[in-house]
TORKE-60151 format. One record per residue: residue in three letters; x, y, z of N, C-alpha, C in turn. Coordinates in steps of 0.02 Angstrom, whole numbers, padded with zeros to 5 digits, always signed. Example, Ala and Ser with C-alpha at 12.3 -4.5 7.8 and 13.67 -1.06 7.14 Angstrom:
% residues 2
ALA+00660-00284+00390+00615-00225+00390+00660-00165+00390 SER+00642-00112+00354+00684-00053+00357+00645+00002+00394 
% end
This chain:
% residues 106
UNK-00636+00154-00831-00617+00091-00802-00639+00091-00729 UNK-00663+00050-00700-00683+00041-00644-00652-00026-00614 UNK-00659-00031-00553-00606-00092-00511-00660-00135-00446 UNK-00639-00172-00435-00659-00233-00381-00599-00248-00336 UNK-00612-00218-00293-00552-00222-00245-00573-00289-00192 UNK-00511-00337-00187-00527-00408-00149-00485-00391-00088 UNK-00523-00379-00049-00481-00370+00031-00477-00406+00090 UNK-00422-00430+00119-00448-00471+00194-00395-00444+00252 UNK-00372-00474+00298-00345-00444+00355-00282-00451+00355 UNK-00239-00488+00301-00183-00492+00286-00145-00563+00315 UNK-00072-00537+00335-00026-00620+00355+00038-00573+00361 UNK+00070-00607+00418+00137-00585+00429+00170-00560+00347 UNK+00237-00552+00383+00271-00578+00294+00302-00629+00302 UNK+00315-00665+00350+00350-00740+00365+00338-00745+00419 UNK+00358-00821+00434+00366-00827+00501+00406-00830+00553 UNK+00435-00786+00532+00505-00780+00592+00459-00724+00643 UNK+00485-00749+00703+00442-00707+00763+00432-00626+00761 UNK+00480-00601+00743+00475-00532+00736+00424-00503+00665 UNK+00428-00533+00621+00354-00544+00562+00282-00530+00596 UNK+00290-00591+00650+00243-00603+00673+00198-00575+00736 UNK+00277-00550+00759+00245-00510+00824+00223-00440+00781 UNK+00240-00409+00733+00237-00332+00698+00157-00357+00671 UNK+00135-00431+00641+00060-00402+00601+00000-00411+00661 UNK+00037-00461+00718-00017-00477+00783-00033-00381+00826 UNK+00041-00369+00807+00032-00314+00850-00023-00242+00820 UNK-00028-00262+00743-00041-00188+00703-00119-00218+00706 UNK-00130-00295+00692-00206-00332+00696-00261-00309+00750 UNK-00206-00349+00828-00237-00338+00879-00259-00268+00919 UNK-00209-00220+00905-00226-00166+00930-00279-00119+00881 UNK-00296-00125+00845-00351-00131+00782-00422-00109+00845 UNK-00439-00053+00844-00504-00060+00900-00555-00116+00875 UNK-00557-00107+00817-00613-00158+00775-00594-00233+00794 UNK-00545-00242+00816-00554-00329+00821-00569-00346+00892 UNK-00510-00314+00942-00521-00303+01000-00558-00244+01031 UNK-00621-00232+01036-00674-00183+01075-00668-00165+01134 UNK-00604-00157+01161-00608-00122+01253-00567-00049+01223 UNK-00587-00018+01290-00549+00044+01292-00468+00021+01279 UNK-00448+00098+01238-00375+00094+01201-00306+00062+01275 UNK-00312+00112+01319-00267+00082+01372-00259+00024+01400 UNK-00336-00017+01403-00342-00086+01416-00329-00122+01365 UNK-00331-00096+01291-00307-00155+01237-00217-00142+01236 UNK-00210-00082+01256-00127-00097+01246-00087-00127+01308 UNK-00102-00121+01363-00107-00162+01418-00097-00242+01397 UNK-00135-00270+01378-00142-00336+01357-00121-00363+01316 UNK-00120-00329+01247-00084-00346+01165+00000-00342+01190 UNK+00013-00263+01213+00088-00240+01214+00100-00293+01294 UNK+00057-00273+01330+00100-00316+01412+00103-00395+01407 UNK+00069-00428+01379+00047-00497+01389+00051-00511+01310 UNK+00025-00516+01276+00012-00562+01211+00074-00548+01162 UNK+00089-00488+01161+00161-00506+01117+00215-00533+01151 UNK+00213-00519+01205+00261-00564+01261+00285-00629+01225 UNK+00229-00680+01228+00203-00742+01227+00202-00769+01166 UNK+00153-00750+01120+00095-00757+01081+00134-00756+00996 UNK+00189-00717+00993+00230-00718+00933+00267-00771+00896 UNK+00296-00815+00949+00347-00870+00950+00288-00921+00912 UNK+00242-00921+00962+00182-00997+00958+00156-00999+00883 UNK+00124-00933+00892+00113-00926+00798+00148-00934+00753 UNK+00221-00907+00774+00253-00914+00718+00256-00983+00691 UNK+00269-01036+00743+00280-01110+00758+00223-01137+00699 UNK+00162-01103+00714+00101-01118+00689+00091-01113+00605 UNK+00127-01048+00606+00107-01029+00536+00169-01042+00489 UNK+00209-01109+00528+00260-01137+00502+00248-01191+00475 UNK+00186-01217+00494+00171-01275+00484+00115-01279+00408 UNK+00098-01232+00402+00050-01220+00347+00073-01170+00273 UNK+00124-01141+00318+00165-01088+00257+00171-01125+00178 UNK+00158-01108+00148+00220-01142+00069+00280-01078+00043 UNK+00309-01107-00011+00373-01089-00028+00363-01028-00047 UNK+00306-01013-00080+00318-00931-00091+00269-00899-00038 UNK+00265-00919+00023+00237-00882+00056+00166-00897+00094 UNK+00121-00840+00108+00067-00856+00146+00017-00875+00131 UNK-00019-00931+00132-00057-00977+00079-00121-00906+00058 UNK-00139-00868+00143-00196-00832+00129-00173-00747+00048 UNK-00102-00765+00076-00074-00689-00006-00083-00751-00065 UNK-00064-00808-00053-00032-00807-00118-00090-00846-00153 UNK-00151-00861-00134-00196-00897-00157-00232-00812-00174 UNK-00248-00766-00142-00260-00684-00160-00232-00663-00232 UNK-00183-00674-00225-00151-00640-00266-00135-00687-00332 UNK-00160-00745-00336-00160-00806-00391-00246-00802-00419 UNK-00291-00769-00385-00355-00773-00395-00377-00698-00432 UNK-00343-00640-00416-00345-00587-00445-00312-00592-00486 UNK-00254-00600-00510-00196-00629-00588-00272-00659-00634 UNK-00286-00709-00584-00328-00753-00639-00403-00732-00686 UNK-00434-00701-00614-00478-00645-00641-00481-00596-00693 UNK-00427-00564-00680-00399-00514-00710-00367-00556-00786 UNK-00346-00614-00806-00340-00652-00866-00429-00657-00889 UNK-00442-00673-00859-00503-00719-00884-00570-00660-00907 UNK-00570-00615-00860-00598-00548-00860-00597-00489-00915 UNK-00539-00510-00946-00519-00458-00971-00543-00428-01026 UNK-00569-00475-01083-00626-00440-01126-00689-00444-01115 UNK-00688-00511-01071-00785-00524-01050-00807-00472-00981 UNK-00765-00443-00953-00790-00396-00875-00832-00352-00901 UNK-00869-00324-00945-00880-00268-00991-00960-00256-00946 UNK-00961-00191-00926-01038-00186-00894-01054-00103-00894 UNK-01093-00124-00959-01118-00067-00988-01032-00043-01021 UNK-01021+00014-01014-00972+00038-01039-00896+00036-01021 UNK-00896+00023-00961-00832+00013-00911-00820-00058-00923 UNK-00750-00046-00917-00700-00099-00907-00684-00099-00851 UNK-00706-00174-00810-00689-00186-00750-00623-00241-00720 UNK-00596-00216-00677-00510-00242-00660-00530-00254-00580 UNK-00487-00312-00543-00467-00327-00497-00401-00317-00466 UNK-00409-00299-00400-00349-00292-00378-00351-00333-00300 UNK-00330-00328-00258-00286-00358-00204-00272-00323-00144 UNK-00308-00322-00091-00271-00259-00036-00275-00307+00016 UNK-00231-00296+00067-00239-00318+00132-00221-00262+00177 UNK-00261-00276+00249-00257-00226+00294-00217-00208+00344 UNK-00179-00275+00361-00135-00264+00400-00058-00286+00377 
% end
């Protein structure tokens, strides 16, 4: 059996500020998103942007949320279900049976 892993950068788990300040904080300090030296990104993320920057988003990602959640999981995780239905006797390549799964990174 072999797999297809569907990955992206993730989503709070809600939007209550503290959600939000924990995935900005694990995102941004990420060397890969933000590229300065480590002291100058925590300087800025930890001194300034979680300060600030938690509340507004949250506000934000209040406005787009639905009922079960974060449109970017739950459209993920409705597209791999579906795959994974639809896949399931036709995925066949060469000898392996191929499956989908779901990861996010932050």
């Amino acid at each position: 059996m072999k797999g297809i892993l569907l990955n992206n950068l993730g989503s709070p788990d809600s939007t209550e500020t503290k959600d939000v300040k924990k995935y900005l904080g694990e995102f941004l300090m990420d060397e890969r998103v933000i590229d300065i030296p480590f002291w100058k990104r925590w300087i800025l993320i930890k001194g300034i942007i979680l300060k600030i920057r938690p509340k507004k988003s949250g506000t934000a990602y209040k406005k787009i949320w639905w009922k079960e959640g974060s449109p970017l999981v739950v459209i993920s995780e409705r597209f791999t279900k579906k795959s994974n239905q639809k896949n399931r006797y036709s995925c066949r390549i060469g000898h392996a049976l191929w499956f989908y799964e779901y990861g996010k990174r932050y």
